[in-house]
OpenMM code with the backbone's topology and positions (N, CA, C; nanometers):
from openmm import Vec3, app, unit

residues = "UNK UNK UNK UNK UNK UNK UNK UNK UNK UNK UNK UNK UNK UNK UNK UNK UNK UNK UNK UNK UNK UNK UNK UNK UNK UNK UNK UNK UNK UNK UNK UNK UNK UNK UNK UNK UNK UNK UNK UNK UNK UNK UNK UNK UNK UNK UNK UNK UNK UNK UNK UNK UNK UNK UNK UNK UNK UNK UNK UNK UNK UNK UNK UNK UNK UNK UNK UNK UNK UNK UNK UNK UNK UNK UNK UNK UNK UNK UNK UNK".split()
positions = [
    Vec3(5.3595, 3.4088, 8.0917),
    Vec3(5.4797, 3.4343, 8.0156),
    Vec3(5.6002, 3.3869, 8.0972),
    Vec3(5.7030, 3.2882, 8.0145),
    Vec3(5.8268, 3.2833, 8.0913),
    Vec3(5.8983, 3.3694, 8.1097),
    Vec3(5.9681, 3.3502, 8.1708),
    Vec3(6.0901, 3.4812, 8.2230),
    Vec3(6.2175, 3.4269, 8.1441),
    Vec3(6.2692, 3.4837, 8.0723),
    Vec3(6.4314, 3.3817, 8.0113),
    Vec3(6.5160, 3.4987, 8.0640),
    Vec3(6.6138, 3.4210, 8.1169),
    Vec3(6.7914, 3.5087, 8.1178),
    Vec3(6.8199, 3.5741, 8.0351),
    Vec3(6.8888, 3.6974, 8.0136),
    Vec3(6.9610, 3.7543, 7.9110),
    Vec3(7.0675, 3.7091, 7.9074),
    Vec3(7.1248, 3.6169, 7.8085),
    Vec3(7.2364, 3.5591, 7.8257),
    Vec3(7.3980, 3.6653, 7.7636),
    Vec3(7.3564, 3.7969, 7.6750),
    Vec3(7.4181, 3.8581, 7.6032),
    Vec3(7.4331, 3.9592, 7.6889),
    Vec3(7.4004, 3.9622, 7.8496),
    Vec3(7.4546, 4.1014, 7.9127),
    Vec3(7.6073, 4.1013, 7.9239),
    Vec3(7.6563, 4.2133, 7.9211),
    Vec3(7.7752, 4.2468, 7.9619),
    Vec3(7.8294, 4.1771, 8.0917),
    Vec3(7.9638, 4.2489, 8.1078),
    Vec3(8.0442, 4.1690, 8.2614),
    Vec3(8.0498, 4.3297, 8.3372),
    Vec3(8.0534, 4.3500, 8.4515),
    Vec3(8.0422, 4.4698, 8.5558),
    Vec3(8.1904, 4.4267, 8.6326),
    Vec3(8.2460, 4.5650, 8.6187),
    Vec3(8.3828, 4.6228, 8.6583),
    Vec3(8.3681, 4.6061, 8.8378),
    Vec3(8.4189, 4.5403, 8.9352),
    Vec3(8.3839, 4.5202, 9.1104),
    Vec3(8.4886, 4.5916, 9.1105),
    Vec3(8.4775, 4.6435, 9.2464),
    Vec3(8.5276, 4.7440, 9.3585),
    Vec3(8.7306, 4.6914, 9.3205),
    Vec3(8.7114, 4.5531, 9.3095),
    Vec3(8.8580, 4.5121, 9.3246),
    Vec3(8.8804, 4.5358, 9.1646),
    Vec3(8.8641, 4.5872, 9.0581),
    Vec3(8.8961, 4.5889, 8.9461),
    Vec3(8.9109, 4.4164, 8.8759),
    Vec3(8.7808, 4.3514, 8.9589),
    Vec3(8.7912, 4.1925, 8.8967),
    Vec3(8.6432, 4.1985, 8.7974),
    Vec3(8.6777, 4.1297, 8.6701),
    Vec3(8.5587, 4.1312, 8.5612),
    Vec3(8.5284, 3.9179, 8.6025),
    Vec3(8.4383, 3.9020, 8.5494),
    Vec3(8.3724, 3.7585, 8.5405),
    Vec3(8.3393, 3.7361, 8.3770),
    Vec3(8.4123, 3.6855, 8.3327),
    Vec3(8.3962, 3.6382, 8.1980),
    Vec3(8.2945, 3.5500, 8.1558),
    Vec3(8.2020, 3.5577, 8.0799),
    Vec3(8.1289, 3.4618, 8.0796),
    Vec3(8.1748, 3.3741, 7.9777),
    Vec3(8.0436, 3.2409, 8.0523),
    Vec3(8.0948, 3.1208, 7.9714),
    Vec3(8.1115, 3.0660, 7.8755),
    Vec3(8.0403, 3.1330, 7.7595),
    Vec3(8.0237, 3.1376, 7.6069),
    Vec3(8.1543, 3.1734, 7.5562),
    Vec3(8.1817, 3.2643, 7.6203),
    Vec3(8.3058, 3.3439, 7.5924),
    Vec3(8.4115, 3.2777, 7.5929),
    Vec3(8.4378, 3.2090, 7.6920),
    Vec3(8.5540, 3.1924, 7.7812),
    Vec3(8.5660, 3.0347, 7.6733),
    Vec3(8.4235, 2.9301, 7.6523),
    Vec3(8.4395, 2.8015, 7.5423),
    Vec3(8.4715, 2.8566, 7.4250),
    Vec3(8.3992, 2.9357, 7.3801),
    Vec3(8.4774, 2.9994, 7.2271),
    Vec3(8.6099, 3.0149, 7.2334),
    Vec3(8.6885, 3.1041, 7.3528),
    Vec3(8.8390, 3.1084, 7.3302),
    Vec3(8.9267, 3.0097, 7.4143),
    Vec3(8.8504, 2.8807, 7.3688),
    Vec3(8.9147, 2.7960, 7.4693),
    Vec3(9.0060, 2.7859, 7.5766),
    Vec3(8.9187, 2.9061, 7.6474),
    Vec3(9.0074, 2.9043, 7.7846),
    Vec3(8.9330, 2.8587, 7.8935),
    Vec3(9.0108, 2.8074, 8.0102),
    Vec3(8.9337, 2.7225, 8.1089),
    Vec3(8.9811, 2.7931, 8.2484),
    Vec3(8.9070, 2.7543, 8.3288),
    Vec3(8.9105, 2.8125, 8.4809),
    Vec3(9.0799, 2.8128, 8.5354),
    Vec3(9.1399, 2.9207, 8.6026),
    Vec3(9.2827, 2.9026, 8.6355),
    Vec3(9.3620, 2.8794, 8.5816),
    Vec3(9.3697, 2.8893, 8.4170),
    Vec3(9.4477, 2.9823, 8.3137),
    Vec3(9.5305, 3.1232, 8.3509),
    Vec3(9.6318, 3.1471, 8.3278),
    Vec3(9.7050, 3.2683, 8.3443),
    Vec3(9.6600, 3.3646, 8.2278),
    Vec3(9.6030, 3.5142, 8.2279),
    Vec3(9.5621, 3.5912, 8.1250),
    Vec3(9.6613, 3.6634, 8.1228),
    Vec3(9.6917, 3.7379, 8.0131),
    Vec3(9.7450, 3.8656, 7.9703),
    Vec3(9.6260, 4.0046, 7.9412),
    Vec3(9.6369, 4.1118, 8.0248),
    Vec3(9.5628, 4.2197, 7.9951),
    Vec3(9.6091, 4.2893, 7.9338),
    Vec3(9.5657, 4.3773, 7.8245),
    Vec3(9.6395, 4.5457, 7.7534),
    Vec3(9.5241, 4.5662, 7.6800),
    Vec3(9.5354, 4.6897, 7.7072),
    Vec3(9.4293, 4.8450, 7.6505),
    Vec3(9.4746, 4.8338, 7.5224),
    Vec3(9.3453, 4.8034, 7.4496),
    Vec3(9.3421, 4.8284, 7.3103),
    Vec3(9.2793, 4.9619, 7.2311),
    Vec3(9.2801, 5.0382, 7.3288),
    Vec3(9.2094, 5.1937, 7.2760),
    Vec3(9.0800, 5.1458, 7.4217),
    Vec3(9.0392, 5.3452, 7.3786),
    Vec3(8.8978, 5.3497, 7.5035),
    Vec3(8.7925, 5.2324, 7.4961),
    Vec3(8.7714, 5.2291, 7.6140),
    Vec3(8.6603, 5.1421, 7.6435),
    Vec3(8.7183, 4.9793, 7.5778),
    Vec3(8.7817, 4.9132, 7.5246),
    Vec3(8.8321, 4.8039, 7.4645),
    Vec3(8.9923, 4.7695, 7.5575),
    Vec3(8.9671, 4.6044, 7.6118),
    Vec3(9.1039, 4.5445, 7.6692),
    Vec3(9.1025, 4.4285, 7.6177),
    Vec3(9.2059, 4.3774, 7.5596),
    Vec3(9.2067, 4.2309, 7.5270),
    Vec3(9.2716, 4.1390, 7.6330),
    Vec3(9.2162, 4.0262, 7.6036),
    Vec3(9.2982, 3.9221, 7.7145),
    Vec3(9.3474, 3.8272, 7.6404),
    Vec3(9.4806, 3.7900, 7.6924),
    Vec3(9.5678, 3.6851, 7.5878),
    Vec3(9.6167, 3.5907, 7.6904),
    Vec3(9.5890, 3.4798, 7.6268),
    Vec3(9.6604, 3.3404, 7.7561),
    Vec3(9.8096, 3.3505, 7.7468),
    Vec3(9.8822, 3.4131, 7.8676),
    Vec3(9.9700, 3.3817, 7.8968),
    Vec3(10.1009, 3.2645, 7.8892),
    Vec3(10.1850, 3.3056, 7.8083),
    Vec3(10.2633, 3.2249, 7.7470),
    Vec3(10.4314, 3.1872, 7.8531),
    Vec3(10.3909, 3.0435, 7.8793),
    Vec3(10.4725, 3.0451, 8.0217),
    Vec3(10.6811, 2.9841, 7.9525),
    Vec3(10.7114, 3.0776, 7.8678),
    Vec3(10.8423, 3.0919, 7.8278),
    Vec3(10.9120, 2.9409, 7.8719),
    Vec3(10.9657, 2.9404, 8.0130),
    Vec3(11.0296, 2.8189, 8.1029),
    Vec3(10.9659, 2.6463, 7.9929),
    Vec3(10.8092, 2.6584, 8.0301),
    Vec3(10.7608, 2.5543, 7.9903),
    Vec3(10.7456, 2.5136, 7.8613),
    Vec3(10.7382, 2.6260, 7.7664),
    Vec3(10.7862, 2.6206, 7.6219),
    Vec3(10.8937, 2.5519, 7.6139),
    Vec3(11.0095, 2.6039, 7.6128),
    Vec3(11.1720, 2.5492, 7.5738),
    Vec3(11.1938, 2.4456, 7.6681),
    Vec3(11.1793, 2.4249, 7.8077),
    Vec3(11.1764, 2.3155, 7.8915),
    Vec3(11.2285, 2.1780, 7.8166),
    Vec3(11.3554, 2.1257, 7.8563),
    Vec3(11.3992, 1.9685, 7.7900),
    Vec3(11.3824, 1.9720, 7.6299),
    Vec3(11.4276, 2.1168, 7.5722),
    Vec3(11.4259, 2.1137, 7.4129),
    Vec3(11.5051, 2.0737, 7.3543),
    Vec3(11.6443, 2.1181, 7.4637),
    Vec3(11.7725, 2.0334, 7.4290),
    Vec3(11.8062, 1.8885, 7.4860),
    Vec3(11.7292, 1.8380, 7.4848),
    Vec3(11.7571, 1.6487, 7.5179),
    Vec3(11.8373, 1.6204, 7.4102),
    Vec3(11.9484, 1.5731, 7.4595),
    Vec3(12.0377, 1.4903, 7.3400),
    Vec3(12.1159, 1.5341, 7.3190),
    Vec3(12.0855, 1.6530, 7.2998),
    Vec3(12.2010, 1.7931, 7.2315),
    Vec3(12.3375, 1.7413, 7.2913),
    Vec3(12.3479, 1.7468, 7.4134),
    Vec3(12.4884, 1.7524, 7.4562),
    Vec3(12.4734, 1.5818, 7.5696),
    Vec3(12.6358, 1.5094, 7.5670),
    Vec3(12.5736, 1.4185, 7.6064),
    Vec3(12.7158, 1.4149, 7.7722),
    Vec3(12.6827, 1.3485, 7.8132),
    Vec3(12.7313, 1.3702, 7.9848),
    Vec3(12.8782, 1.3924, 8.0168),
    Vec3(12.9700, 1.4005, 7.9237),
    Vec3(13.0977, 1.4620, 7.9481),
    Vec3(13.0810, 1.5835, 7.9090),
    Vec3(13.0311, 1.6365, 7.8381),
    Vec3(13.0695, 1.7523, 7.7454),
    Vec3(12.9739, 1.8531, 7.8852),
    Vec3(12.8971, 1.7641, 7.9581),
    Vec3(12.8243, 1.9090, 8.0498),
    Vec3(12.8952, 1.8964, 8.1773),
    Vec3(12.9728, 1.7893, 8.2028),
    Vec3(13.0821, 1.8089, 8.3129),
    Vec3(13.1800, 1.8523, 8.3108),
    Vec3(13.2263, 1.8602, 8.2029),
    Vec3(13.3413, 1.9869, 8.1320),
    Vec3(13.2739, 2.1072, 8.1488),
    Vec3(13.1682, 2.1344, 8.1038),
    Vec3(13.1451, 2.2911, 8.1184),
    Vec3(13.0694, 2.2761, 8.3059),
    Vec3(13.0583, 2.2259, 8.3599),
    Vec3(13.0893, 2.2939, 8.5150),
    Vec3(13.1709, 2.3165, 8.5374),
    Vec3(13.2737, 2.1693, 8.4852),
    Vec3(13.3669, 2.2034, 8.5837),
    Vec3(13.4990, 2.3610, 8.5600),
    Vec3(13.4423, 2.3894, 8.4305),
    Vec3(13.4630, 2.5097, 8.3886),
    Vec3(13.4268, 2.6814, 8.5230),
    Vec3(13.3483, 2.6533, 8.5787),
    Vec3(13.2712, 2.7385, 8.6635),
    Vec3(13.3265, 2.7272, 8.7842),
    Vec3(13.3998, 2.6237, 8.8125),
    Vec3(13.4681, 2.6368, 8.9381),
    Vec3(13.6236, 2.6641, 8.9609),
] * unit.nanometer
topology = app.Topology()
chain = topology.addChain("A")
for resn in residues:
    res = topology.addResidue(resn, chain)
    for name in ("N", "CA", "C"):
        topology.addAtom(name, app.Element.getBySymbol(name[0]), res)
């Protein structure tokens, strides 16, 4: 008789409060190695994880164009 893996075991809580996601998991929610997560308690025994939404890199160069090179040397020179 072969021996097969259980591929449907759970993930085990380590000493450092670090879980190991498995890989089924992790291709279904298309997330990849060194991704930023979001944790929160969704009731007992249940935590969801949400990919981290990096604000800066969202809006980043949204305003290209918007304003064009006098109008932002006027507003420095406003600041001094």
């Amino acid at each position: 008789m072969v021996k097969v893996k259980n591929t449907n075991r759970g993930a085990k809580i380590s000493s450092k409060h670090q879980v190991t996601i498995p890989q089924e998991a992790m291709r279904n929610a298309g997330l990849e190695a060194g991704e930023r997560l979001m944790a929160r308690a969704d009731g007992p025994g249940r935590v969801v994880l949400e990919r981290e939404v990096d604000i800066l890199e969202l809006y980043a160069g949204s305003l290209t164009g918007v304003y064009n090179g006098e109008t932002l040397e006027q507003l420095r020179d406003e600041w001094n």
